[in-house]
KOLNU-218738 format. One record per residue: x, y, z of N, C-alpha, C in turn. Coordinates in steps of 0.001 Angstrom, whole numbers. Layout:
<atoms>
[[X Y Z] [X Y Z] [X Y Z]]
...
</atoms>
This chain:
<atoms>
[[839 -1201 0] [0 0 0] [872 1248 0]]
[[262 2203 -936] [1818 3532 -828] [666 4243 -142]]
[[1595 5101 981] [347 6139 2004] [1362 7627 1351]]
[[563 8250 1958] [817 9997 1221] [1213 10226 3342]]
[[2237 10904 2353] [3624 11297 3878] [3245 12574 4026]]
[[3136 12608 5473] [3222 13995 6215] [3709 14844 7500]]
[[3724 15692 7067] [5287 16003 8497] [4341 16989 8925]]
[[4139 16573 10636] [3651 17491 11641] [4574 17963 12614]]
[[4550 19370 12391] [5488 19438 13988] [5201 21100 14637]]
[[5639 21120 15576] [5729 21955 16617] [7641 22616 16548]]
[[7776 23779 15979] [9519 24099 15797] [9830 25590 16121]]
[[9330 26451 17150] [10166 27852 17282] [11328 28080 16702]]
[[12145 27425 17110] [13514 27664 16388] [14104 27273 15575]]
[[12705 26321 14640] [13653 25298 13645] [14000 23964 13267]]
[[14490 23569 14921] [15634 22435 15041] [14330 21330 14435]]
[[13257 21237 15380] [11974 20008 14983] [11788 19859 13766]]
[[11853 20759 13082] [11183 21158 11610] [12115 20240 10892]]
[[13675 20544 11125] [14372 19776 10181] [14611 18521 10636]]
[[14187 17819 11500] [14330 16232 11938] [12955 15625 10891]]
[[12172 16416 11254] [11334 15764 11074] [10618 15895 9320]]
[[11732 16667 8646] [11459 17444 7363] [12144 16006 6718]]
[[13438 15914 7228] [13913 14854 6353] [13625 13612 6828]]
[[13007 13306 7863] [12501 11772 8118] [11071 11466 6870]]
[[10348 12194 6461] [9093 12555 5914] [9753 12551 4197]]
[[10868 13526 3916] [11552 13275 2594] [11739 12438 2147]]
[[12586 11610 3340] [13072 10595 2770] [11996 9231 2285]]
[[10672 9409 3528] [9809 8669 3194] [8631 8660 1591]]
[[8928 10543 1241] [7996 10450 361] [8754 10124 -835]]
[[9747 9908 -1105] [11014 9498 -2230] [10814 10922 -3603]]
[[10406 10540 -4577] [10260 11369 -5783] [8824 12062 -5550]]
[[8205 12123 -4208] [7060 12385 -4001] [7066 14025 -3343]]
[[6076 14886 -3261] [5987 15554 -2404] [5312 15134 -934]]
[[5901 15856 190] [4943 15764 1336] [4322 16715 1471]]
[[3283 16796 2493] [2081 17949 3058] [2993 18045 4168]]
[[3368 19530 4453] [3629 19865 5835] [2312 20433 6665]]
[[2405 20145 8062] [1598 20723 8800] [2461 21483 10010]]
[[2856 22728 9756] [3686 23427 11015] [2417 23611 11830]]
[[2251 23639 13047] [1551 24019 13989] [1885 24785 14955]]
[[3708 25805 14625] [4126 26745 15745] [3042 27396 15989]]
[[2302 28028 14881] [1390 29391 15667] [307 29434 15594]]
[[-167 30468 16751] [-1195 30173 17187] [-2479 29822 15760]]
[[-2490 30702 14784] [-3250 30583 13843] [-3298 29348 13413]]
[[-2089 28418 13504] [-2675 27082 12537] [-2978 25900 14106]]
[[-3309 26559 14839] [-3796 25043 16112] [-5216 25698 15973]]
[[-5571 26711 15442] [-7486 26914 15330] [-7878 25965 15116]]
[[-7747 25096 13655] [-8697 23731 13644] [-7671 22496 13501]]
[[-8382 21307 13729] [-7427 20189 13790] [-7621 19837 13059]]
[[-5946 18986 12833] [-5603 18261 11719] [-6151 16882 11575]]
[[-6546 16856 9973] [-7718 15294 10008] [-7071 14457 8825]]
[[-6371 13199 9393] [-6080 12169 8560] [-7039 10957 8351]]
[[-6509 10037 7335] [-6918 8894 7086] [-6003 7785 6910]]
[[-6764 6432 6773] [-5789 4916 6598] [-5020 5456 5618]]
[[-4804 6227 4489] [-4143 6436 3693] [-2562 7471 4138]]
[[-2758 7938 4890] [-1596 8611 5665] [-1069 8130 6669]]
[[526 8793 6334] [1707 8431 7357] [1682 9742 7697]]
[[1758 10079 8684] [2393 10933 9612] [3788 10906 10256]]
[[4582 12009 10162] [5780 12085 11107] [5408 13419 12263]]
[[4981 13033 13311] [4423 13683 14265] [5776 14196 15035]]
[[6651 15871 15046] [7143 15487 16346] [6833 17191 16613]]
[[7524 16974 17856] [7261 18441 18921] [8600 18391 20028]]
[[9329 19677 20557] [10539 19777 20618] [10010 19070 22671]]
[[10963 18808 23280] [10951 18510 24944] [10729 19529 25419]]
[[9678 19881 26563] [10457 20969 27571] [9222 19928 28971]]
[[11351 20264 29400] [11146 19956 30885] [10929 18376 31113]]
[[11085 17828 30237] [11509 16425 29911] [10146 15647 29594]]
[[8947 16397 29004] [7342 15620 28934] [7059 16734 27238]]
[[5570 16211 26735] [5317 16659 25805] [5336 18684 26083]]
[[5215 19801 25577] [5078 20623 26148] [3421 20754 26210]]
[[2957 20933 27973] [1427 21164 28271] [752 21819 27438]]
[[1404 23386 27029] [609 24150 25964] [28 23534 24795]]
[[829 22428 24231] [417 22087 22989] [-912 20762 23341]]
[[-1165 20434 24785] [-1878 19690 24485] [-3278 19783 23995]]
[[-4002 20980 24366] [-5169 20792 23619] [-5340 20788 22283]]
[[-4488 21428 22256] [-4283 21300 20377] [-4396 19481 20044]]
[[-2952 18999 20865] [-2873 17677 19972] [-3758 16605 20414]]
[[-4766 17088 21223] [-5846 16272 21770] [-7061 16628 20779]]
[[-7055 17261 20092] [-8331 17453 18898] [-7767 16624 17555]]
[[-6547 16057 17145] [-6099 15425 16137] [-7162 14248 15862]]
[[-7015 14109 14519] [-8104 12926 13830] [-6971 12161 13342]]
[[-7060 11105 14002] [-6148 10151 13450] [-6450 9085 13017]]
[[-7872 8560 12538] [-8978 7757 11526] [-7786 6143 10968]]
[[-6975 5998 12162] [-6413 4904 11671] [-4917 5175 10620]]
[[-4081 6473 10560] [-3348 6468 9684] [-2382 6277 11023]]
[[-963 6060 9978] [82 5729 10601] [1059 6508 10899]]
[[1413 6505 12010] [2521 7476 12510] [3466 7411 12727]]
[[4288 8464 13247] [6338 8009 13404] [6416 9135 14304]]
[[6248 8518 15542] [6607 10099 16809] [7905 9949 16873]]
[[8079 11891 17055] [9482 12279 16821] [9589 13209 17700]]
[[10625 12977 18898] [10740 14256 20153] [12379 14520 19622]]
[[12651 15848 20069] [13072 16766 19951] [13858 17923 21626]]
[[15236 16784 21727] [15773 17410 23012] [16989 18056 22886]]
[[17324 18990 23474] [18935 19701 24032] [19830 19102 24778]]
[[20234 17991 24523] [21052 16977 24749] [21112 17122 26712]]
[[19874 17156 27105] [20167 16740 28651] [19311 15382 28208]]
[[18052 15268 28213] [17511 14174 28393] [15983 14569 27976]]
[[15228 13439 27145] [13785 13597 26756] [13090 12533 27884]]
[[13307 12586 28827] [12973 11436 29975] [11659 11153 29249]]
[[9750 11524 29868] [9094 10359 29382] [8077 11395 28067]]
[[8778 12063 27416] [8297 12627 25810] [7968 11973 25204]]
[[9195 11152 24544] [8267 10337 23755] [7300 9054 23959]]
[[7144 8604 24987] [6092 8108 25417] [4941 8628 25437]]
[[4645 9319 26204] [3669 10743 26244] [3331 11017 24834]]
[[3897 11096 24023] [3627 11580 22195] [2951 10514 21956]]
[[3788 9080 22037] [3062 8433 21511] [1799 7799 21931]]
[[1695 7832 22960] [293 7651 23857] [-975 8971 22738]]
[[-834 9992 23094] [-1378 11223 22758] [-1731 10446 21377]]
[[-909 10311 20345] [-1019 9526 19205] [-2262 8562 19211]]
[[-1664 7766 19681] [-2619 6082 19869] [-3919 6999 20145]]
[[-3904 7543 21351] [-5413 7817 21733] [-6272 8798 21001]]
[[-5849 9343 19718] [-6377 9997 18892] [-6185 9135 17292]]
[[-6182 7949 17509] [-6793 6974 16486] [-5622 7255 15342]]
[[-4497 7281 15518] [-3026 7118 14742] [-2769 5616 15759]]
[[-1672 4674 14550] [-1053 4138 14875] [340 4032 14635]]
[[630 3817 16164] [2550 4706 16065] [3338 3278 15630]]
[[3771 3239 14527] [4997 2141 14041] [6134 2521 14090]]
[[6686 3726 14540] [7902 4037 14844] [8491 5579 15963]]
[[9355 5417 16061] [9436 6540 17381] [11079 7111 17499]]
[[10912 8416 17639] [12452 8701 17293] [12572 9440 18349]]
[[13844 9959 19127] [14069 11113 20186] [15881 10992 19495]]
[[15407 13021 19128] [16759 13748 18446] [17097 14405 19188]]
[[18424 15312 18895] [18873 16164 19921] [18732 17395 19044]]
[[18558 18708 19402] [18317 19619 18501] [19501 20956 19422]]
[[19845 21921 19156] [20422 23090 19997] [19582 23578 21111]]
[[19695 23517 22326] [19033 23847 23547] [18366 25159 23485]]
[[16841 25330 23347] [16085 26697 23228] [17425 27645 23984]]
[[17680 27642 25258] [18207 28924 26050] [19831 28994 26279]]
[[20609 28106 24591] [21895 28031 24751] [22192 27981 23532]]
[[23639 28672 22724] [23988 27941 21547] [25509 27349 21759]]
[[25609 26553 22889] [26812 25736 23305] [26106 24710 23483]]
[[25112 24327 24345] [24556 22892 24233] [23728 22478 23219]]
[[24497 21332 22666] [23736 20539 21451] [23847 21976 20502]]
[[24946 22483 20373] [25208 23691 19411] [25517 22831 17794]]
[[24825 23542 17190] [24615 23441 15858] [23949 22028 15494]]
[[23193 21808 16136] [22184 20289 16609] [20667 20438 15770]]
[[20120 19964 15156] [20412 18584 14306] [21965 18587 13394]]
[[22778 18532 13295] [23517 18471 12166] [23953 17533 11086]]
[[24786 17766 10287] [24434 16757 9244] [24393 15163 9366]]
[[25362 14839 10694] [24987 13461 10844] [23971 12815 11689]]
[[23408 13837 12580] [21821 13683 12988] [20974 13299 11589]]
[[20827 14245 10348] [20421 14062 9538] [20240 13013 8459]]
[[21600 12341 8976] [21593 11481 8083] [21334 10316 8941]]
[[20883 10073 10138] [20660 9013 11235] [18891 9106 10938]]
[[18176 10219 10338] [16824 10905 10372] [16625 10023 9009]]
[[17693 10434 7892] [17106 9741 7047] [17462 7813 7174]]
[[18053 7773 7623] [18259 5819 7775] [16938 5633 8628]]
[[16558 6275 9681] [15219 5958 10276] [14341 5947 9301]]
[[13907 6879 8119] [12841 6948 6900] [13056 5305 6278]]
[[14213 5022 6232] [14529 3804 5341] [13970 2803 5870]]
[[14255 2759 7860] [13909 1775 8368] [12340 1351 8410]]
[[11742 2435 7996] [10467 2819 8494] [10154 2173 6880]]
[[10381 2419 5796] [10565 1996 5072] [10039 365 4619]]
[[11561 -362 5154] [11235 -1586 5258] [10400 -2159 6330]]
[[9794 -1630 7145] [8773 -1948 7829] [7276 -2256 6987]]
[[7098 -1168 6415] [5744 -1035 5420] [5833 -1940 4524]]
[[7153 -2126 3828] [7324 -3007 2802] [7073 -4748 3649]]
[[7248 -4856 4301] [7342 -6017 4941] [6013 -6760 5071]]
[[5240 -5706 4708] [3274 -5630 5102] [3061 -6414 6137]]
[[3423 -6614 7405] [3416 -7292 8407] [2130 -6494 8993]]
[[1281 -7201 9895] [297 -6420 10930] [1625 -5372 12231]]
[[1035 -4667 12376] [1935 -3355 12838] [1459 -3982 14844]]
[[2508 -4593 15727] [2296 -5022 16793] [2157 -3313 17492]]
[[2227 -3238 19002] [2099 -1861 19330] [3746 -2053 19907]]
[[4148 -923 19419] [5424 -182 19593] [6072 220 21078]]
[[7034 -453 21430] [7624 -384 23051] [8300 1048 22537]]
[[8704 1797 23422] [9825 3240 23634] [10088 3115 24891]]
[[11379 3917 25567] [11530 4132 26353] [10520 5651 27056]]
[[10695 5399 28254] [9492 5969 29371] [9402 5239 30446]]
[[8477 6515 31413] [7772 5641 32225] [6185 5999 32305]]
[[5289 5077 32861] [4258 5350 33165] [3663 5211 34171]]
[[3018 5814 35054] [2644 6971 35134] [3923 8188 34881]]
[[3816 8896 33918] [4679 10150 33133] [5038 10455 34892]]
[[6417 10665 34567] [7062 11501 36056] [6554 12819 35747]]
[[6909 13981 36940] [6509 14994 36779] [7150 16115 35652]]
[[7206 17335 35282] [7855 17768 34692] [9095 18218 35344]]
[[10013 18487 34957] [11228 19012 34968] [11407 20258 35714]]
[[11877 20263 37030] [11939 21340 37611] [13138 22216 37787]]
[[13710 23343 37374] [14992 23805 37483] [15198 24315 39510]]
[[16695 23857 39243] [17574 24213 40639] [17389 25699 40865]]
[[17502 26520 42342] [18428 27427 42090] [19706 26684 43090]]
[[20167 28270 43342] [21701 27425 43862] [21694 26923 44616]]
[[21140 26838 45733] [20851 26155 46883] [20095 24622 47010]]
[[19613 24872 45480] [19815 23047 45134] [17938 22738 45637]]
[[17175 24105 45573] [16074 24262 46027] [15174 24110 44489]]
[[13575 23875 44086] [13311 23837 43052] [13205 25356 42781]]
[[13233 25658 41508] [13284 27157 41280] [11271 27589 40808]]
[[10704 27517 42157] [9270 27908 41386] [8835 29113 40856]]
[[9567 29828 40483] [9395 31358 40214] [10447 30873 38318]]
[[10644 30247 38166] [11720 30278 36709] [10015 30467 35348]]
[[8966 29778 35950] [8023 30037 34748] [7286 31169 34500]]
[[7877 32015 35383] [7571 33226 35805] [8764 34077 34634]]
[[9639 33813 34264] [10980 34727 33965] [10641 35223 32485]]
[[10806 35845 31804] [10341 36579 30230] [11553 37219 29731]]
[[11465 37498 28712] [12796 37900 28186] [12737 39552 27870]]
[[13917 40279 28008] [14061 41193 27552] [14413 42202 26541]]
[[14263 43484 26239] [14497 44226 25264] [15273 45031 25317]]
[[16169 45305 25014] [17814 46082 24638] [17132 47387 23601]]
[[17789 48456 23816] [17425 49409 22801] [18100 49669 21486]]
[[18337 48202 21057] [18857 48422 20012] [17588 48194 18964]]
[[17062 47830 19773] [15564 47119 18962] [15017 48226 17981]]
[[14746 47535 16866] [14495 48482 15434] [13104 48099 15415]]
[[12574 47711 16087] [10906 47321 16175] [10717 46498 14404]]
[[11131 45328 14169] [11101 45113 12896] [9907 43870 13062]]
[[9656 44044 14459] [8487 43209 14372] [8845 40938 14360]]
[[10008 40945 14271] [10271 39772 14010] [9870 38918 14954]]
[[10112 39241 16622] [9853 38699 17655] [8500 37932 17937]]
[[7055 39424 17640] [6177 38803 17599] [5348 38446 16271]]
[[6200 38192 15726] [5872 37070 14464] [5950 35545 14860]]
[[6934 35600 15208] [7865 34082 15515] [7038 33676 16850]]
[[6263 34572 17831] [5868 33993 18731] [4949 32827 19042]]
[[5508 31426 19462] [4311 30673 19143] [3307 30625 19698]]
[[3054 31417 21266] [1823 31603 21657] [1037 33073 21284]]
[[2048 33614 20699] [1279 34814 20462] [1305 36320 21547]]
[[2565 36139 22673] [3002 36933 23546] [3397 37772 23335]]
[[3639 37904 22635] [4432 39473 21647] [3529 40210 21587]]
[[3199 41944 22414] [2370 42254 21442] [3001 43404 20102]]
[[2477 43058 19040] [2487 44241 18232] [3157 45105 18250]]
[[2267 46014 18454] [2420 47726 18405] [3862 47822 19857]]
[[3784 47034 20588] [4754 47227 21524] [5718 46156 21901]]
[[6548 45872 20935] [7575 44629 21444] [7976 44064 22937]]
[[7826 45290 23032] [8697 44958 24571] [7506 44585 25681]]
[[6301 44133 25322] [5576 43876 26054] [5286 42513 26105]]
[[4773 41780 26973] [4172 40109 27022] [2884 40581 27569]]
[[1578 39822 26607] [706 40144 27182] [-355 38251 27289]]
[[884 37585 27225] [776 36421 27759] [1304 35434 27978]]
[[1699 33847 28379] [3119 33533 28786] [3942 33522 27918]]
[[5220 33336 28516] [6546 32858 27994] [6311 31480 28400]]
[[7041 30736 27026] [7442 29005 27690] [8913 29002 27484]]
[[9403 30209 27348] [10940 30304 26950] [11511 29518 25782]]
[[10667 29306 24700] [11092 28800 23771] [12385 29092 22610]]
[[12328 30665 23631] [13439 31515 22570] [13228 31592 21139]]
[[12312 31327 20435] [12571 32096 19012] [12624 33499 18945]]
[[11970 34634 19599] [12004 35393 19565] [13596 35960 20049]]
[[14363 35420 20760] [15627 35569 20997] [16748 35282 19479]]
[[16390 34045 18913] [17170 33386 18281] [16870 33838 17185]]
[[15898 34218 16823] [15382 34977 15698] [15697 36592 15306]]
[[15960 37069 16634] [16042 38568 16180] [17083 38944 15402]]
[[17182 39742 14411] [18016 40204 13103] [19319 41136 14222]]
[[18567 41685 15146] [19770 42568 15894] [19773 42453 16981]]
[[19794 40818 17390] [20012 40175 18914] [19332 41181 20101]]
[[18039 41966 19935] [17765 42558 20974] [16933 41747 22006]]
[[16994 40644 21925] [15962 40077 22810] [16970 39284 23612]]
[[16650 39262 24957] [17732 38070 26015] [17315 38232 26967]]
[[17607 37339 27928] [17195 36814 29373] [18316 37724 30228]]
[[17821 37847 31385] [18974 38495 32473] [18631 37790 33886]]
[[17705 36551 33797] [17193 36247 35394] [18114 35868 35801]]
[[18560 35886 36998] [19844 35350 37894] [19521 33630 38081]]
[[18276 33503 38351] [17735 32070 38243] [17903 31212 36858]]
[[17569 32270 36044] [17339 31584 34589] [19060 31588 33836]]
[[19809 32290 34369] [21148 32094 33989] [22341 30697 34475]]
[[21568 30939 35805] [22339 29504 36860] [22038 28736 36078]]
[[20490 28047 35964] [20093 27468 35413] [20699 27012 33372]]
[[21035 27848 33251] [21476 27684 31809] [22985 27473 31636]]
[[23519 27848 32908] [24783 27543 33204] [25491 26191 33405]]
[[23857 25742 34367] [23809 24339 34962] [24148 23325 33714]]
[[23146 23639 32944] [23098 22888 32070] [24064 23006 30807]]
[[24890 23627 30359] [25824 23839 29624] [26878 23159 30474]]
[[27316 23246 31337] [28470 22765 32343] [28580 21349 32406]]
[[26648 20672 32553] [26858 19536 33009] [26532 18562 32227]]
[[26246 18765 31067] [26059 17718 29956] [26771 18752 28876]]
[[27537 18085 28973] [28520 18132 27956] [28872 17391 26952]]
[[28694 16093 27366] [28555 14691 26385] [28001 14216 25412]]
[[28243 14535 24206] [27267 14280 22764] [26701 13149 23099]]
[[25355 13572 22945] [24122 12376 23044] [23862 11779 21276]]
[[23525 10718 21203] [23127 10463 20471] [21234 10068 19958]]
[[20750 10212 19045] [19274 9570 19036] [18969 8062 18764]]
[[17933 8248 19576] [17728 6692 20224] [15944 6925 19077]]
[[16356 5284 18026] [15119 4762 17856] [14417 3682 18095]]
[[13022 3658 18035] [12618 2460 18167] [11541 2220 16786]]
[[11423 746 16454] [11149 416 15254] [10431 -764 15132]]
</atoms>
């Protein structure tokens, strides 16, 4: 059976977009795919509706080591009428503890069936030293051998058993940052980023915003959360956007310092 390939994802900064751009390429061969970006707010208005005839490459980036909460109502309205999927998480080389589980659950229970499951490492939203310059080309080319594997799976026309990943279940909690005292930091989802006056108001920030926090007419304003996703940081043409929390710096410190160790991506198939 040939299914019509499609790449869903969730990418502020990018990194998701291209894991999951060439896992989907490689699957549609001389074919085109349908992308479905779902960064902003405008395209989670209505949900996305498949059939037995579609593959899906579903992924969305980690935060805090679980699916990100914001996106769930969104990915809880998905029609998944029996097509087939390939969950794909998306971490900053500390750890996707139980993401992709969580994805693929979310999956299953919206009538997709998951035959394959990937967790990549992408450049850390609030660093460009960890997992710096992440996916890169040999991530990419580990993205496309997964398309292949996925590949000979379909070809195999075997009945599709249900798919083990690593996780746990009941999902641990989310990911809580230190401060120094080794205390949880409950004030860090609280922290927003700032504006430098170099800012040319070019508007880029709240373009890129995926909840839509940016306002307008006034950059320098949030007129709803931050998930610290940083595009609006990573994006700006004249670097005016950055963090200064004393919490949110330890914290980014922490984590640059202490995983240091090129991770590699782990599939299952």
């Amino acid at each position: 059976m040939h299914y019509h390939i499609n790449a869903m994802y969730f990418s502020p900064t990018g990194t998701t977009e291209k894991v999951v751009s060439a896992i989907a390429g490689k699957l549609a061969g001389q074919k085109d795919f349908t992308a479905f970006d779902f960064t902003l707010p405008a395209n989670r208005k209505e949900p996305a509706k498949f059939t037995k005839q579609d593959l899906v490459v579903a992924g969305i980036p980690v935060y805090a080591g679980r699916v990100p909460n914001v996106l769930l109502p969104y990915l809880n309205t998905l029609e998944g009428n029996g097509a087939l999927a390939a969950a794909v998480v998306l971490y900053g080389n500390r750890n996707y503890d139980d993401a992709l589980i969580e994805l693929k659950d979310i999956l299953t229970g919206r009538g997709f069936k998951v035959i394959a499951a990937g967790a990549f490492i992408g450049e850390h939203a609030f660093s460009t030293v960890l997992g710096a310059g992440r996916p890169d080309r040999e991530d990419l080319q580990t993205a496309v051998s997964f398309a292949g594997e996925i590949n000979s799976k379909l070809e195999a026309g075997k009945d599709f058993g249900d798919l083990t990943v690593k996780g746990s279940k009941p999902y641990n909690k989310y990911y809580v940052p230190k401060t120094e005292n080794g205390e949880d930091n409950k004030e860090f989802r609280k922290v927003t980023p700032k504006t430098i006056e170099d800012c040319t108001d070019c508007k880029t920030c709240a373009e890129v915003c995926p909840l839509g926090s940016i306002d307008y007419e006034n950059v320098k304003l949030l007129t709803g959360i931050c998930i610290k996703c940083c595009a609006c940081v990573k994006k700006c043409p004249v670097n005016a956007k950055y963090f200064d929390d004393p919490g949110y710096l330890f914290h980014k410190t922490q984590l640059e310092t202490t995983y240091t160790e090129r991770r590699e991506p782990e599939l299952f198939i």
